[in-house]
Structure formats: C-alpha cells, structure tokens
N, C-alpha and C positions, 0 to 999 in steps of 0.2 A: 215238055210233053212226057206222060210217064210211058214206060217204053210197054209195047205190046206184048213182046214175050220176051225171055229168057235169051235168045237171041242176038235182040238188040244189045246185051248189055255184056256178055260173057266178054271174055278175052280169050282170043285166038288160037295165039300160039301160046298151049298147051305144055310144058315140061313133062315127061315120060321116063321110067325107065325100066328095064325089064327086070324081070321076076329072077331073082338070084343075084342082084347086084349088090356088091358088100353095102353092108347100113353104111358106113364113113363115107363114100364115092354120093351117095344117095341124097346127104348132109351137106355134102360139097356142094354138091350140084343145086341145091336148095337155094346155098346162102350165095352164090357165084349169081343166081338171077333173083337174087330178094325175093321169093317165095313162101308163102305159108304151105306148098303141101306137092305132093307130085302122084302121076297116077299110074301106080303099079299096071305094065302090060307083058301079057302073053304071049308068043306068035301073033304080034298089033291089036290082042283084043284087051280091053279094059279088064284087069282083074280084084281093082283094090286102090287101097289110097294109104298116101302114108303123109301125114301131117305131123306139124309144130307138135300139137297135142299128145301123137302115138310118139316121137320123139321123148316127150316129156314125160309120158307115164309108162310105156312098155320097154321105156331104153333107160334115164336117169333114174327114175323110180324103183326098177328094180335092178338097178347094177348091170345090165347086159351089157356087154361090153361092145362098144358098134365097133372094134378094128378087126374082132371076129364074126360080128354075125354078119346077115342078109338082111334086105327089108324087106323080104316076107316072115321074120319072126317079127315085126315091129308094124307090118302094116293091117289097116282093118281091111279085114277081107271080106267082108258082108259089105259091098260098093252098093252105093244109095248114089242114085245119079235124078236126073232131071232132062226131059226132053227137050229141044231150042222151043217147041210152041206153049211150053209152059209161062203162064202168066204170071206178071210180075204179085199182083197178090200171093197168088200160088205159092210160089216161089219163097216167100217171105214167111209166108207160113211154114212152109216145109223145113226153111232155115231154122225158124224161131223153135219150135214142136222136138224136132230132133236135134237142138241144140250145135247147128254144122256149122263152119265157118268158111266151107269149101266144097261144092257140088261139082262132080263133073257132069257135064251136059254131054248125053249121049242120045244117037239113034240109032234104034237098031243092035249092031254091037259097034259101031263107028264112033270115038272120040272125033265130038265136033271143037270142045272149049272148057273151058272150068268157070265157074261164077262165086265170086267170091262175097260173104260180107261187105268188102269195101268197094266190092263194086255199086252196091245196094247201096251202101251209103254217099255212094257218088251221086246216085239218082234221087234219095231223099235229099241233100246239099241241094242240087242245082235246084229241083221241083219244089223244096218248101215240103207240100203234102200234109198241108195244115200244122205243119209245127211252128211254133210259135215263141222265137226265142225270148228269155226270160229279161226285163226289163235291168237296166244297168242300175238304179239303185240296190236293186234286189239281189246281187252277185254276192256270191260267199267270197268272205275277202278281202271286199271293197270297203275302204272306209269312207265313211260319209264326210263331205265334206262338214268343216264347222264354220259357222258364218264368222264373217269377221266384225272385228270389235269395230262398237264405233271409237272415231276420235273421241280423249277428252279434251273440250273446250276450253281454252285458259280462260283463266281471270284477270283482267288487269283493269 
C-alpha cells in the first residue's frame, strides 16, 4: 500500500548535532551510523543540514580543511524540510524539483525524522507503482543465448 504521508515512511531516529561541532567529529559520526546527511541543531531547534554532497563540494572541492573547521562552514543553511502529513506524491516531487536526497521532517520547529531517497525507493521496490521491470532478453550485457548445433548424422 503506498504509504499516506511522509510519516509512514521517514525514519526515526534522526542523527543531530549541534551548530559548532568540528566538521571531522561531524564525518565521524556520519560514517559510525552509515548515514547520508545529519541535521545541524540550535538550542534543539533544526538549523540546517549537512550532507554527503556539502561534504563533497564545500569541504573536498575547495580544500577546507575539516580538522579545523565546523559544520556550519560546510552545512546548507537555507533547511528545506517537509511536514510528517506531507504526501508521498508530494514528497517525490519536492525530492525530484529540488534535487534532495534527504529532508528532514519537521513540525512546527520539532525534529520529528529525516526521509531519505532510499527510503522512497523502499516503497517504489515493495509497491511496483507501475514500473515495469525490463524483459531479461533485453538486458545490457546479456548475451543471447546461441542455439545449438544440430548433430551431424553419420553415414555408414
């Protein structure tokens, strides 16, 4: 069943950490719970996000060095979040449009969850939702089988 809102599908518990923590502790904490992204807070309030992505291009890309900075040089601070009664359409749009790979779900100013991509993809997987996987001859890759030879027949 495809799930009602945003909701259904987020996950939980949330990773967090507060606004001045060295970028390197930030990265740790990341790869310590297999994460794409954590969510920069205030005094408990949501202020930002710092992803794979802002990793990639505001830390490697330009040499910043993360054993000195924070991740608030490194994180986006213009936080794009999504409400739990947001619809899964919604929701998929709002990923696709603004190109995210990780929302936090907020009410109010309350960290309820984060919704990731793969979580979307958990519920296209299980749903189907008309896709319609591509026939096995038709695979890049796949060599076709070649018939086999007939016997030749002797002569005698």
């Amino acid at each position: 069943m495809v799930p009602k809102g945003v909701a259904d599908i987020m996950s939980r518990n949330v990773k967090s950490v507060q606004r001045g923590t060295p970028l390197l502790d930030a990265v740790k904490e990341m790869h310590l719970h297999n994460i794409g992204a954590l969510v920069i807070t205030e005094q408990g309030r949501p202020v930002g996000i710092f992803s794979e992505r802002d990793l990639l291009k505001r830390v490697v890309a330009t040499g910043l060095d993360p054993r000195g900075a924070t991740v608030d040089q490194a994180m986006t601070g213009k936080l794009i979040s999504v409400p739990p009664e947001e619809s899964f359409a919604s929701l998929c749009e709002k990923m696709h449009v603004g190109n995210f790979r990780h929302l936090p779900v907020i009410d109010g100013e309350k960290l309820l969850g984060m919704v990731s991509v793969r979580d979307v993809l958990s519920v296209v997987a299980r749903e189907g939702l008309g896709i319609v996987p591509p026939q096995r001859a038709s695979r890049a890759g796949k060599k076709k089988a070649k018939p086999a030879k007939a016997a030749k027949k002797s002569r005698k």
